[in-house]
Kinemage of the C-alpha trace (Angstrom):
@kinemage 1
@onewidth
@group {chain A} dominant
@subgroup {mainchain}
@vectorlist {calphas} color= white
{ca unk a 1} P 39.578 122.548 145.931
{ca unk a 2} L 40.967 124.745 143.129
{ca unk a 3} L 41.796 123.262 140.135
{ca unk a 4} L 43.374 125.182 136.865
{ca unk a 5} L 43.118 125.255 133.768
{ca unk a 6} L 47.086 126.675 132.268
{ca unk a 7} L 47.346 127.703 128.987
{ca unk a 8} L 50.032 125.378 127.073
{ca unk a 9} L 49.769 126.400 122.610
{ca unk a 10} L 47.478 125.543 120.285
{ca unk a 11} L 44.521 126.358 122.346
{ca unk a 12} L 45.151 123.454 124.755
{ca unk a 13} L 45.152 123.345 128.330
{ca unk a 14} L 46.354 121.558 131.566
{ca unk a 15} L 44.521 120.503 134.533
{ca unk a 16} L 46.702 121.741 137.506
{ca unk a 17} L 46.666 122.051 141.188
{ca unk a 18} L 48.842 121.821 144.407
{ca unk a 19} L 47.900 120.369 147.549
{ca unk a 20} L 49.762 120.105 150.981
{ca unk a 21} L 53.157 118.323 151.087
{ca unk a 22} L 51.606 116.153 154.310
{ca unk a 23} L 49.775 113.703 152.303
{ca unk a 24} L 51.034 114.149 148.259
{ca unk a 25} L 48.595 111.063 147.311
{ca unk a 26} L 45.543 112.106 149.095
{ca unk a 27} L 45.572 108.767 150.553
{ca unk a 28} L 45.115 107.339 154.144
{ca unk a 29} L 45.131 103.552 154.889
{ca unk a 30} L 41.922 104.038 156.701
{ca unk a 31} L 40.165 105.266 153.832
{ca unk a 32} L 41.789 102.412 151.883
{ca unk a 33} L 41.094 99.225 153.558
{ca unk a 34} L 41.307 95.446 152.684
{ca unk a 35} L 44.007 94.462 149.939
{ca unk a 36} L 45.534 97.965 149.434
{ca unk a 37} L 45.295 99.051 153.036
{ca unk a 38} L 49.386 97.755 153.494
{ca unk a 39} L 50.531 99.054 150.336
{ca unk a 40} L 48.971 102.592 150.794
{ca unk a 41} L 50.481 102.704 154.024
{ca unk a 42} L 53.997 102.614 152.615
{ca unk a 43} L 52.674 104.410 149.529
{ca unk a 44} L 52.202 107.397 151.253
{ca unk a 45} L 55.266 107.409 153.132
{ca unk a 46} L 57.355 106.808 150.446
{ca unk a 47} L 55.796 109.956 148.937
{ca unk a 48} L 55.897 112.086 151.790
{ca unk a 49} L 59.580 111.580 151.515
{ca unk a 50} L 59.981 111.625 147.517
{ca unk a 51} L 58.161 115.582 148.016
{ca unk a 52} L 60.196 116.344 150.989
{ca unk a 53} L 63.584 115.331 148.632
{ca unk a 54} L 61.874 117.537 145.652
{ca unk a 55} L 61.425 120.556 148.031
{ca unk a 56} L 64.816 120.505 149.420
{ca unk a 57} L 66.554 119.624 145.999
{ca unk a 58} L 68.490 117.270 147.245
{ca unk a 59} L 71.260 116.560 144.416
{ca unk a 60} L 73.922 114.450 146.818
{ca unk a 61} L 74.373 111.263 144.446
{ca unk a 62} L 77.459 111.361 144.171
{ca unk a 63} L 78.008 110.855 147.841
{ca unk a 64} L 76.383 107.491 147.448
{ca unk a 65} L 77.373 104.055 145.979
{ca unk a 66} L 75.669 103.211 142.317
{ca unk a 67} L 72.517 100.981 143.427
{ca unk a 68} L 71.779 103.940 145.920
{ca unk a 69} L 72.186 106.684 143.226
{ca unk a 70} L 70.102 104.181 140.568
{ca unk a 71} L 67.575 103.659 143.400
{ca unk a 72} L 67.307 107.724 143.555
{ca unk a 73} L 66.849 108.116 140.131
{ca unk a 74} L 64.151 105.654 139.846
{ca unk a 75} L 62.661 107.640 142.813
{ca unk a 76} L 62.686 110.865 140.802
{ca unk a 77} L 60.692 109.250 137.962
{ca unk a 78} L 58.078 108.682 140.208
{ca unk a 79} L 58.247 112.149 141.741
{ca unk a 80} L 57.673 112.984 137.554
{ca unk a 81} L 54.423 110.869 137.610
{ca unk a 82} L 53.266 112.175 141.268
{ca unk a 83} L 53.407 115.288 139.900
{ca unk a 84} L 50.928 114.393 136.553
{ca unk a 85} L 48.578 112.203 138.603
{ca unk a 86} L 48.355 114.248 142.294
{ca unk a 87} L 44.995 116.615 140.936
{ca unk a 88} L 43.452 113.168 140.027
{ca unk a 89} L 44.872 111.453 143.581
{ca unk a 90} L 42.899 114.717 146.036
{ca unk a 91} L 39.516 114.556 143.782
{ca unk a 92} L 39.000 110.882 145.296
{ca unk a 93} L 37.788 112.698 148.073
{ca unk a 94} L 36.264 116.168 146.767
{ca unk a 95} L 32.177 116.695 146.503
{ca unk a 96} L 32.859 119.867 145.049
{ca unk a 97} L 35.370 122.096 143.233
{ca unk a 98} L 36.187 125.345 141.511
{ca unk a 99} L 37.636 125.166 137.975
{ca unk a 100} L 40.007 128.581 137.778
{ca unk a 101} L 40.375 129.690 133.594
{ca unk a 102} L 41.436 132.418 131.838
{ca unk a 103} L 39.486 135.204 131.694
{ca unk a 104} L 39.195 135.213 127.795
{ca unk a 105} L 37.210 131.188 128.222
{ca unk a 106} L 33.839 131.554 129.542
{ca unk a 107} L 32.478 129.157 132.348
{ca unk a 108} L 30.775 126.902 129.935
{ca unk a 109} L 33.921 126.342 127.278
{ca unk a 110} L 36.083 125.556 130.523
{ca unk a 111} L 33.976 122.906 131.592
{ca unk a 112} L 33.896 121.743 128.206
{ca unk a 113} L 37.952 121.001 128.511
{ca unk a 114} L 38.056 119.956 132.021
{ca unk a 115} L 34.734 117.067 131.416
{ca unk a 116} L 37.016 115.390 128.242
{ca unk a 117} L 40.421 115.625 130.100
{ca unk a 118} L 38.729 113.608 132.959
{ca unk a 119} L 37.462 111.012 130.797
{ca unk a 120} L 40.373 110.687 128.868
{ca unk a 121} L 42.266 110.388 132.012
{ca unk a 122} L 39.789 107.614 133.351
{ca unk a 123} L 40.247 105.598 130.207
{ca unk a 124} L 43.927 106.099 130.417
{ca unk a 125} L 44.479 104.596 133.721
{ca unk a 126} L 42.317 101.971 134.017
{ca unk a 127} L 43.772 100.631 130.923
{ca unk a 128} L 47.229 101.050 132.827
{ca unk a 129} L 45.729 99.501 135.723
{ca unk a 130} L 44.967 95.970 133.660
{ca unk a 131} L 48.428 96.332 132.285
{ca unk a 132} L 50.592 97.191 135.482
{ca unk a 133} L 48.433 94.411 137.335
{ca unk a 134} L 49.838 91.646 135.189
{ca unk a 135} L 53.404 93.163 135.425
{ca unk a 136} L 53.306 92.945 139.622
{ca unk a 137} L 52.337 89.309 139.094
{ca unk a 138} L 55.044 88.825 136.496
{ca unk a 139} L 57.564 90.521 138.875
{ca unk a 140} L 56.539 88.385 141.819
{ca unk a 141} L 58.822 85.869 140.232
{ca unk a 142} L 61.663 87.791 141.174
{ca unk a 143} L 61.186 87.226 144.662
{ca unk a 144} L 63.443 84.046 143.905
{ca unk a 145} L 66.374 86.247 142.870
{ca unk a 146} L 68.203 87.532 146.113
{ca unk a 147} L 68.055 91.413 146.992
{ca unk a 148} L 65.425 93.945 147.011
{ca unk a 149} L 62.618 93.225 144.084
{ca unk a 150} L 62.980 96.773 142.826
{ca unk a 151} L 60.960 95.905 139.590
{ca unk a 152} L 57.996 94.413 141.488
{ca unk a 153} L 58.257 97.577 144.024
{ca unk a 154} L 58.299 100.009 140.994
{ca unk a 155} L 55.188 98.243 139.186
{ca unk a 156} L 53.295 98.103 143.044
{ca unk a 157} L 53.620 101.539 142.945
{ca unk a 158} L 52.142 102.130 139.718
{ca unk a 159} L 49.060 99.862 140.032
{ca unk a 160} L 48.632 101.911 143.302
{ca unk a 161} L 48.897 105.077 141.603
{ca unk a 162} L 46.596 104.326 138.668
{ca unk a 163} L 44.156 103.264 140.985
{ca unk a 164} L 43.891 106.013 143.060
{ca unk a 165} L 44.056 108.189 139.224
{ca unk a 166} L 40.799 105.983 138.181
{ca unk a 167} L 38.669 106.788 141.583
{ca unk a 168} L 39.778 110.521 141.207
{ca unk a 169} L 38.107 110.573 137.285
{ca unk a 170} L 35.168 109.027 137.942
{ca unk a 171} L 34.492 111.308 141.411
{ca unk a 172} L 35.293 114.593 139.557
{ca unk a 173} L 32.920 113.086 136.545
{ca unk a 174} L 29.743 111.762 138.705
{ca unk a 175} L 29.869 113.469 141.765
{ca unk a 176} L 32.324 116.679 141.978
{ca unk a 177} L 29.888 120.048 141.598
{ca unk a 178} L 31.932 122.308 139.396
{ca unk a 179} L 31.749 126.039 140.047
{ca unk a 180} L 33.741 128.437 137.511
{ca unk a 181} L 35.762 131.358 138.155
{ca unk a 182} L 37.692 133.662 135.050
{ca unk a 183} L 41.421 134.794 136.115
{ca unk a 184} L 43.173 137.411 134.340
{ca unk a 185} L 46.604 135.690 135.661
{ca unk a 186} L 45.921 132.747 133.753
{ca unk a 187} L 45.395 134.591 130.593
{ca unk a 188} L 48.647 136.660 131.462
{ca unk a 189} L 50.355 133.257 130.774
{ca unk a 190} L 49.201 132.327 127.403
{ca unk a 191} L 51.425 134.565 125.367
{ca unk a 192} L 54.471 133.621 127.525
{ca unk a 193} L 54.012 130.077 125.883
{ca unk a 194} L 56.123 131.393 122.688
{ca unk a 195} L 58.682 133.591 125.214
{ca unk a 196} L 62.269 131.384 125.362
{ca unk a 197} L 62.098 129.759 129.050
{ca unk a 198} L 65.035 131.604 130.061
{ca unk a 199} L 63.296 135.060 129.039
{ca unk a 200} L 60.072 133.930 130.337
{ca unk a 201} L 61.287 132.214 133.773
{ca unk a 202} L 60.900 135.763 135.986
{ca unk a 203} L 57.169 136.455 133.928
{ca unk a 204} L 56.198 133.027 134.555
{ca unk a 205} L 57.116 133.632 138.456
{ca unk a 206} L 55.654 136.717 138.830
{ca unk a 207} L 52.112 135.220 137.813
{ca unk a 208} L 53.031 132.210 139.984
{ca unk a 209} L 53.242 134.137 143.188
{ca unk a 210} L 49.465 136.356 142.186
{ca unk a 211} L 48.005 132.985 142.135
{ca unk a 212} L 50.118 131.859 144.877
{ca unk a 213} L 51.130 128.273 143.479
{ca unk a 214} L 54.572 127.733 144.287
{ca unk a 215} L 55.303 125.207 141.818
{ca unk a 216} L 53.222 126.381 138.586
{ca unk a 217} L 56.773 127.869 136.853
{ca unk a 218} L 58.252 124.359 136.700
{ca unk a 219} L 54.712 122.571 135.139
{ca unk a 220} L 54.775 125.560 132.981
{ca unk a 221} L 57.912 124.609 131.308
{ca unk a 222} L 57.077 121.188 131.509
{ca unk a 223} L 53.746 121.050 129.281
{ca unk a 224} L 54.124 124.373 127.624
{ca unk a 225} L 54.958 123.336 123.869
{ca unk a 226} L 55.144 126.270 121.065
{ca unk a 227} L 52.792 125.572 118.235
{ca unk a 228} L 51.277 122.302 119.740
């Protein structure tokens, strides 16, 4: 597994990776047994399609009613978190990794970003964890108001999220063996962090396709943030 370190101002970076569109969480139910096996089950599916949607950019809400169209929306928020927490979701099941940096960090100084960022991000969602855990129980007490409990699904979806984030930061921290490797791509992107993102869109695609991740020019503009 490759994992990247992108260049986003003020000497900071972001952890970034894609993996195939068969399984977005990393996740099988028969790696995930007892009280999550169900939810993962539906977890991934519900992903699979959520990815295939994002692919396809499918835009056709206004050739559905307004729960639909809300129910779509609420769907493309979690494609938004899927897309911060999948790196985290595949290292559950890693033993070892490569981080790719820019040629101008050595080996040593990436490590020394990636080793925080997974702590941080351990911290981060097991704190959500607690927190999302009490809000599924709260929710359960819509299951006395009639229709679909769309709050209760939402925070289900989170707690299973933030779990598999946790397991994914504490494999990549005590068991993952990190190799290094410099990229002269990566540093190619650094100065397109001041570039407008209409300018920079074609740059930013052209160093896109030498890596060969399809979707690095939309995370670019999504983290990049002049004079962070």
């Amino acid at each position: 597994m490759e994992v990247f370190l992108i260049p986003v101002g003020g000497g900071r970076h972001e952890l970034y990776c894609e993996v195939p569109d068969e399984d977005p969480s990393g996740a099988t139910p028969d790696n995930d047994r007892g009280f999550f096996r169900g939810l993962v089950r539906k977890f991934r599916d519900t992903l699979n399609r959520i990815e295939r949607d994002r692919r396809h950019h499918e835009e056709d809400d206004q050739e559905h009613g307004w729960f639909e169209r809300q129910k779509r929306r609420g769907l493309r928020m979690v494609a938004e978190s899927i897309a911060e927490q999948r790196l985290l979701w595949h290292l559950r099941r890693q033993h070892s990794a490569v981080a790719v940096h820019p040629e101008d960090l050595t080996g040593e100084a990436a490590l020394g970003i990636l080793r925080p960022a997974m702590q941080a991000d351990l911290e981060k969602h097991r704190r959500w964890l607690a927190i999302d855990g009490v809000l599924v129980a709260v929710s359960a007490l819509l299951i006395l108001v009639p229709g679909p409990n769309v709050l209760g699904y939402y925070f289900a979806f989170r707690v299973v999220g933030h779990y598999f984030s946790m397991r994914g930061a504490r494999q990549a921290l005590d068991h993952v063996v990190w190799t290094t490797r410099p990229n002269d791509a990566l540093a190619d992107l650094r100065p397109l962090v001041l570039v407008d993102p209409g300018e920079r869109r074609s740059r930013v695609e052209a160093i896109a396709a030498r890596l060969g991740l399809a979707d690095l020019r939309r995370f670019f503009d999504r983290v990049a943030v002049p004079g962070a």
